[in-house]
Structure formats: C-alpha cells, structure tokens
Phi, psi and omega in degrees: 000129170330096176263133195197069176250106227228029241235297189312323184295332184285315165278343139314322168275011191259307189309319184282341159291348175263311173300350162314285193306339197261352183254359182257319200068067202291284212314350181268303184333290198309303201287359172248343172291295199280347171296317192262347154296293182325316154329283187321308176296352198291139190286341177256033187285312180272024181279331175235122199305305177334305204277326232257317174290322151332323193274292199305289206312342196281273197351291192288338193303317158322315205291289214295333188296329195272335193298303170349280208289358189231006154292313197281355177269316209281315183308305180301336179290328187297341197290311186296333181291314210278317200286304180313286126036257195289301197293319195292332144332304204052065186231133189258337154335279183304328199256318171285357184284319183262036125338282204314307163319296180316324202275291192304348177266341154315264243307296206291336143326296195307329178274335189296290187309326163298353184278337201274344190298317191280077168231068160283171158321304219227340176306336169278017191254122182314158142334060155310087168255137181242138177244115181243143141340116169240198178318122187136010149053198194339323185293286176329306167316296159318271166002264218303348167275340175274352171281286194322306176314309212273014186264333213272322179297310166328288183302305204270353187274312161287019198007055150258159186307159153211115195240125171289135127290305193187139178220126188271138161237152171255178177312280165330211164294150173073207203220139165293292182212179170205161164203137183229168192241091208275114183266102208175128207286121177093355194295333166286314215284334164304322164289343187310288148338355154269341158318129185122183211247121182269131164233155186264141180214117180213186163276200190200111162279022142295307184258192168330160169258149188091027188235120165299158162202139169253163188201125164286164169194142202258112172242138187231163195199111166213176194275183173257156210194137178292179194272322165354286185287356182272162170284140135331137187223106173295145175314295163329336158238049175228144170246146194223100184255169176217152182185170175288129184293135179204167199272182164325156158076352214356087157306119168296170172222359186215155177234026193256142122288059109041273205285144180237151174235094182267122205239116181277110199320293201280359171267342205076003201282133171216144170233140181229143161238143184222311164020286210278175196246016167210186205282341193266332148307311200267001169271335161291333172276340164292322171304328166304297183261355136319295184292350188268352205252328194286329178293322158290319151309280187307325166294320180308313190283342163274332154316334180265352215240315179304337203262350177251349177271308155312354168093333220216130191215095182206138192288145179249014164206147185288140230245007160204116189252347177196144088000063170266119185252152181244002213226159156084238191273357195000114215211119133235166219251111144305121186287333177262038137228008159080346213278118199236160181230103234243031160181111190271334173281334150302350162284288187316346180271008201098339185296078175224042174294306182290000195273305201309304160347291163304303177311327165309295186314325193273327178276347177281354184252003189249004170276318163315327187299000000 
C-alpha cells in the first residue's frame, strides 16, 4: 500500500501562500490591472509615446505580479488532485511527481515570501545595475564579465526582460564596467542586496603558475525612476562626448557617432549608453540614470548627515559584502548573512535566490532593529 502523506508540507504552503496573497493584495492587483488595461485601450494612448510607454510597463508588470500568483494558486489546487490520484491508485509514479511538486512550490512560496519582504519606496521598481573593475588588473576585469553573466543568467532562469546599455571592455580579458537594465516587478528591490563590492580568490590564468590572486569587482544597483522624480541637471553641469559604439577588440559595430558619454562636472559622476540607435536616444537614457544616480546620492548624503548630528556614523554596506574562493575549499561566502553556497559555479550560472534571500532577510531585520 502506497504512503503518501504529504498534508503537513501542504498546510504549510496554503498558510504561507494565503499571507502572500493578502499582502500583495490581489482584489487591489486586479483591479489596477483593469484601469491600466482601459488606459491602454484607449485609441490616443500613442498620441503621447512616453505617457503610452509608462501605461503598457505598469500593465504588464502588474499582469505578471498577478499572473504568479494566481499560476502558484492553480498549481496548488492541482497538487491536491495530483495526491488523491496517486494514493487511490497506488501508483508510486504518480507519489514522486507529487514529491517533486511539493519540493518545487516550496522553492517558489519561498521566493514570493522573501518578496512580500521589499516594500521600500522604490523596491517594485525595475532595475539599473552597473558592474566596475576593481583592483586585480585582468583578473579583476575577467571577475566583472563573470559577475555580468552570472546577473544575466539570474534574469534569465526567471525570464526577465534585460537590455544591456553600455559595456566597456578591456584591453585584456573581461569588461572594465558594463550596466544593463533588468525590466521586471521588484527587480530593484531584489537587487539591491547585491550592491557592493565582491571579491574573487583564485589561482589566476593570467600571471605565473600556482599564484593566487584576489581581484575586485564593484555592483551598484539603483532603480528606474520616472523623469518626474529625477532631480534637475542644468546644462552647465554636464560635459557631453560622443563616439562609436564598439565590440571586443574595438570592432565598430556602428559607423555613426552614436554612443554618448555624459560626465556630471560637479559630482565626477559619468554614465556612457551606447545600446540605442542613435545619439538623441542613448543620451535620454543616459540623462536618466544620471539623474536617478545624482538623486540617490543626495538622499546618501542627507542620511549621513542625520547620522552624524546623532552621534552615530556607520556605513549600511561593507567594503567587501561577498566572497568567492575558486581554490581550495571552493566557496562562496556572504559576509553579512554567514550565508555560504559550497559549488560556486552554480553561482556563476545564475543560481543566487538563496544569496538573494538571505540578504533581504537579513536587511529587513537590521531595518528592524
């Protein structure tokens, strides 16, 4: 006879899946979904592109926030059919699928809940991540093109949109910086927790052999933000170059000067877009994530500034936040959540929900404190 008792692992996913649903708010979902379908439908919605682009991105995002949730509902009703099924059978076939199930809607409950975690301001906001070089010459460089892959594989295991802006490559091995825009509900607030500066500990193809090398790489993560919410950048304080966009090696890929390079004078700040296909594009889009970066920069600084009239001056992310050894013990580590994954090429592949997770978890508890 068949045993298949599976009731507890199920009323643990209904419970934790009925506080999902009440904190995401479907009937608020739905119902913001059919005002931005109506929006949408409208026959002049593309009389002004902007407001049009704005409406469909709301749309979908929404439509995909409600679809989870109401895909991660139907799969649990199937579960229960799939269990009933299998026992009335006595098909032991049928009893590992819904194992299998059980296992994968934990995995998928577990991230929905770290989500209910992200209610910043600004955490439901798609995503702008920039990747720089940091000390370790090739190695560092190399580092920061294995950083971009493993963010790009991250998006893609999850099928979010991602449109690369602008990549620096070096003379050597890797890329110098790259920034891509990951388009997706929550995509900042998830990311956030990657911000900061990571390092690599390897044997090194690059120098001599049997020679360690540490090598840095820098993630910076801030959201997309309407042009509303950005600060004013007066012309006077910007220098504006322009050039060709081009591949390894620098291959043109364009025979236009295209690619823009904006440098905010007084801050030192440079953002370069190359992506788009002319020059008055990829300088709005640069203009953009200037201003979402000088606007967060003034909330630092005003934060710091409460913090130093309190007496009290400590940095909220570490100047090494993670930790990959290639060598050895092959590990990698988060340093603020103890939290370690003992086969690192499944990081570099994309696997970094339980890296992300933990990290949420750990800054939502240190906002508590």
């Amino acid at each position: 006879m068949l045993e298949l008792d599976l009731s507890e692992d199920i009323q643990a996913l209904r419970s934790t899946f009925d506080d999902i649903r009440s904190v995401v708010d479907v009937e608020g979902l739905t119902a913001e979904i059919a005002r931005l379908s109506e929006e949408a439908g409208a026959p002049d919605l593309w009389d002004d592109v902007e407001k049009a682009q704005k409406v469909t991105s709301a749309l979908s995002h929404r439509q995909t926030e409600l679809r989870r949730i109401s895909d991660l509902e139907r799969r649990l009703d199937d579960l229960d059919v799939l269990i009933e099924l299998a026992v009335e059978m006595d098909d032991e076939e049928s009893a590992d699928e819904a194992r299998k199930e059980v296992a994968e809607l934990q995995d998928i409950v577990g991230q929905l809940e770290v989500q209910t975690l992200l209610d910043g301001e600004y955490d439901s906001r798609s995503a702008v991540v920039t990747i720089r070089s940091g000390a370790g010459g090739d190695d560092a460089t190399d580092f920061a093109e294995m950083l971009m892959r493993m963010y790009l594989r991250w998006a893609e295991r999850h099928k979010y949109p991602v449109k690369v802006m602008d990549t620096s490559f070096a003379e050597g091995a890797g890329i110098k910086s790259a920034t891509f825009e990951v388009d997706a509900p929550y995509a900042y607030g998830t990311l956030s927790v990657e911000a900061g500066t990571h390092r690599l500990a390897r044997i090194s193809p690059f120098g001599s052999a049997d020679k360690r090398q540490t090598s840095f790489a820098a993630v910076e993560v801030i959201p997309v933000m309407e042009e509303a919410q950005a600060v004013d950048v007066p012309e006077g304080d910007i220098r504006v170059d322009v050039f060709r966009s081009s591949g390894p090696g620098g291959q043109s890929v364009n025979t236009t000067d295209s690619a823009v390079r904006i440098t905010h004078l007084p801050t030192g700040l440079v953002v370069s877009m190359q992506n788009e296909k002319s020059q008055i594009q990829n300088r709005a889009a640069a203009m953009r994530v200037l201003q979402t970066r000088l606007m967060l920069l003034q909330r630092e600084e005003e934060a710091a500034k409460k913090k130093e009239l309190a007496g009290v001056i400590t940095a909220s992310w570490g100047d090494q936040m993670r930790s990959y050894f290639l060598y050895g013990q092959q590990l990698v580590k988060d340093l603020r959540t103890g939290y370690e994954v003992g086969n690192p090429a499944v990081v570099f592949d994309g696997d970094l929900d339980g890296l992300i997770a933990a990290g949420i978890r750990w800054r939502k508890r240190k906002l508590d404190d």
